[in-house]
N, C-alpha and C positions, 0 to 999 in steps of 0.2 A: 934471744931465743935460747930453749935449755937442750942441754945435749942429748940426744937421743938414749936410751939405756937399750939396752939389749938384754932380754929375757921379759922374765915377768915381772911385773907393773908392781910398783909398791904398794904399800896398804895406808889408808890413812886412819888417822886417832881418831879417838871419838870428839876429842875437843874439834878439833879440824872438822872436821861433818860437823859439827852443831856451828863454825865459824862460816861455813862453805852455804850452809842451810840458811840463814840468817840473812848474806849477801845476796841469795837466790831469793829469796822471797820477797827481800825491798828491791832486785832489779823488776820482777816481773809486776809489786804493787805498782810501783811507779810507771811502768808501760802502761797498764790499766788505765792509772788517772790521770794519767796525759791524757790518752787516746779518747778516754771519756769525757776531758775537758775540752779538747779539741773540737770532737764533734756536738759537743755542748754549745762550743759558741758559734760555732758552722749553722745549729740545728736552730737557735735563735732565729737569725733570720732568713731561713729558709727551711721551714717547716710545711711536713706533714703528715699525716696521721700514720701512714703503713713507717714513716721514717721515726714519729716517736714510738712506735710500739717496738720495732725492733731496736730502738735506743736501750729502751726499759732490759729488752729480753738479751744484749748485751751487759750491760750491767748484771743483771743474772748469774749471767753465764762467768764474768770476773770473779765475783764474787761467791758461786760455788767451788770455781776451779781455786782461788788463793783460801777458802775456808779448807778444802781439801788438802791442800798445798802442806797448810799450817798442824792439820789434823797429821799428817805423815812424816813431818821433822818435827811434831813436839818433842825435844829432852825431856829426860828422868832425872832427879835429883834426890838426893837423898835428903834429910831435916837438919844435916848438918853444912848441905850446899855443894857436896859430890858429885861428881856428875855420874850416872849409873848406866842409863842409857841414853844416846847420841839420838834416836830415833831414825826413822829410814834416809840417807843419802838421798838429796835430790837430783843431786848430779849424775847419778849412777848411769851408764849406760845399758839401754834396755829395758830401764824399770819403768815403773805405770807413771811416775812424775815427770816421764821423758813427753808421754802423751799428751797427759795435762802441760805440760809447759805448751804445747805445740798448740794445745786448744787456746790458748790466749792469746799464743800470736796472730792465728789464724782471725780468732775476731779482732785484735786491734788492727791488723789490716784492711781487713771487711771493712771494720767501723770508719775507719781515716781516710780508705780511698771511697768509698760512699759517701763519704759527708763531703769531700774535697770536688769530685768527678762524677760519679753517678750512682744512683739508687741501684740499679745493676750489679753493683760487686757485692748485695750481700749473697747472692744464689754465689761467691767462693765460700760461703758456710758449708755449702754440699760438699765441700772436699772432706769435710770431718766423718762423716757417713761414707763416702766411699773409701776411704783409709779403714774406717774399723772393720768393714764389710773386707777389705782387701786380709787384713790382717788378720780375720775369723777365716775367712779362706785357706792363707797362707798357714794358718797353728793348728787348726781344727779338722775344717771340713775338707781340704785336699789330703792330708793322712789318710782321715778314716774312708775316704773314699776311692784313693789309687795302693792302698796298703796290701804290702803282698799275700799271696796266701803263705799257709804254712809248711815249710817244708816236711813234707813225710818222709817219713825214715827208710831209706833205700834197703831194699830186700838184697841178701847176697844171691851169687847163682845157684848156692845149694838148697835153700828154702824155695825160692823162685820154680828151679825144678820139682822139690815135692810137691809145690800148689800144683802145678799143670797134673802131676802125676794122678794126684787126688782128684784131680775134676776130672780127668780122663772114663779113671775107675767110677765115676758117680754119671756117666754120660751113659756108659752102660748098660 
């Protein structure tokens, strides 16, 4: 285990993110086609129709999420073989590859305890929808909807008293 640092967290190279990126995208290819192979030879012989359709639209779903994956850690090079830019950290904590990572676990889970135990666990899909729905909540729509007013600029006592004095005189 590495020893704790105290302060702020170091930076990594861009080489490091294109090696870090590399390792992240063949851990989570390979979840994919495990969990696709798995339930492939599960699906064999014990098929049916609502289980191959949602087989297909798992595959889908690996395959947009690791084409995305790839689209977001491509490196830049230059013609002489530089590296120029690293492309986005997948690792990053917080960023949109944290989501996508979570969308593939969430279906190989799906895919493996369904094909293993019951058609039942593909309604854990619904948890991807109530996360985003949570997380529009939590960024978006609870700001703009408990957000304070503005504060108005506190009048001193001496303007305060003119107003009254003037409305007095205008009552009249």
């Amino acid at each position: 285990m590495a020893p704790q640092q105290k302060g702020k967290q170091g930076t990594k190279g861009t080489k490091q993110i294109v090696e870090e990126n590399v390792a992240t995208l063949n851990f989570y290819r390979n979840m994919a086609i495990g969990a696709n192979a798995l339930s492939l030879m599960i699906l064999v012989f014990y098929y049916s129709t609502i289980s191959i359709l949602l087989y297909i639209f798992s595959s889908a779903i690996y395959i947009g999420c690791y084409q995305f994956m790839i689209y977001m850690a491509k490196a830049k090079y230059t013609d002489s073989g530089q590296l120029i830019d690293s492309g986005v950290d997948l690792n990053m904590e917080g960023g949109i590859a944290e989501h996508v990572k979570d969308i593939i676990i969430l279906t190989a889970g799906c895919q493996i305890l369904s094909a293993c135990i019951s058609n039942y666990f593909w309604l854990l899909w619904l948890l991807a929808p109530a996360r985003g729905g949570w997380i529009a909540w939590k960024n978006i729509l609870q700001p703009y909807f408990f957000q304070q007013a503005p504060n108005e600029p506190e009048v001193n006592e001496k303007k305060q008293k003119k107003l009254e004095r003037k409305m007095k005189r205008m009552q009249r």
